[in-house]
N, C-alpha and C positions, 0 to 999 in steps of 0.2 A: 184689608180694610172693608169696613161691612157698611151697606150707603140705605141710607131710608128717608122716602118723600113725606117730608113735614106733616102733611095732609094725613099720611099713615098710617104716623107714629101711636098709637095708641096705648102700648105698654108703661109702664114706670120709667124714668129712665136708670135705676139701679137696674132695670130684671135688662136691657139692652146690653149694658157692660157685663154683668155676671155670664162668667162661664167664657169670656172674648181673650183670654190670656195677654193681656197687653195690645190688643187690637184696639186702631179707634175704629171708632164708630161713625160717620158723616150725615148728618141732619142735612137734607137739601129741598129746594121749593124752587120749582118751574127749572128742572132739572142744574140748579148753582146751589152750590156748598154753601150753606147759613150759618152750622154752626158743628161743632165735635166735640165729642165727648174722647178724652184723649188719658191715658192712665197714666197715672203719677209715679208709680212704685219706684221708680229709678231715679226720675226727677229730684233732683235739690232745691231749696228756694232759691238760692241766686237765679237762676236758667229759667227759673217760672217766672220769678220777676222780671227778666229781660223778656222773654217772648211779646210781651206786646205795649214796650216802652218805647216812647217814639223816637225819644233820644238815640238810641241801641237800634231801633230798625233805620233811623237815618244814615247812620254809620255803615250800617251793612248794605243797603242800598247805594250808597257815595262808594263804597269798595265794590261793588260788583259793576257798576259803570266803569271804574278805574281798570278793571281788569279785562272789560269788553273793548274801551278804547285802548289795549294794547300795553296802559302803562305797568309795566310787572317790573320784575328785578330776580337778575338768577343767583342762585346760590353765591357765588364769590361778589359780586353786587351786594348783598344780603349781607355777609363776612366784611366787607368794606365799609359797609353802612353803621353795622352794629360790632363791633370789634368784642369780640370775648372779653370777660373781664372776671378777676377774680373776686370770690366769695365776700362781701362785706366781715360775715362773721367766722373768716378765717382763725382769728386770735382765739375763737371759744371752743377749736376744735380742739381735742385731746392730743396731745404728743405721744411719741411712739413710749417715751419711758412712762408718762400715764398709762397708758393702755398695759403693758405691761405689770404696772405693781398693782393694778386692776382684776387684772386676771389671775396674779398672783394669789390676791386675797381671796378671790374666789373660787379659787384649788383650793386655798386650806379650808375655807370654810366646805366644803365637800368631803374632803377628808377626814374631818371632826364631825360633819353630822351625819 
């Protein structure tokens, strides 16, 4: 992470990320973080749109108190809680005799072309 005093800054801020390979960068003033330049390439929009929804950071804030004050749940509590369950679209899976005259068809067609 590469850190630079607002006051500093002088460059462009493309010529600061070029060449930083996925590094952010941190803009700071009277030595507190202001602001980052933080690279996307990996990022999806969902995850960008959460990062600073307040909705989404309440949740995550209400969970991280929940797990300071102690309240967690182990594994077989978790198995209790949410009991497996099978597939909704079980029926749209292929059967073994589909798969089969599947594959069939697609030996001959190998063998003819």
């Amino acid at each position: 992470m590469k850190t630079i005093k607002l006051s500093e800054a002088s460059q462009a801020l493309a010529e600061y990320v070029a060449g930083r390979r996925g590094e952010v960068v941190v803009l700071t003033e009277r030595n507190r973080p202001v602001a980052a330049l933080v690279p996307l390439k990996p990022t999806d929009r969902e995850s960008l749109a959460l990062i600073g929804h307040p909705e989404f950071l309440g949740l995550i804030e209400r969970s991280r108190a929940e797990f300071r004050d102690g309240h967690t749940l182990s594994l077989e509590e978790m198995k209790r809680e949410f009991p497996a369950r099978r597939s909704p679209n079980r029926h749209l899976q292929p059967t073994k005799t589909v798969r089969k005259s599947v594959a069939k068809r697609a030996a001959g067609k190998r063998l003819r072309g």
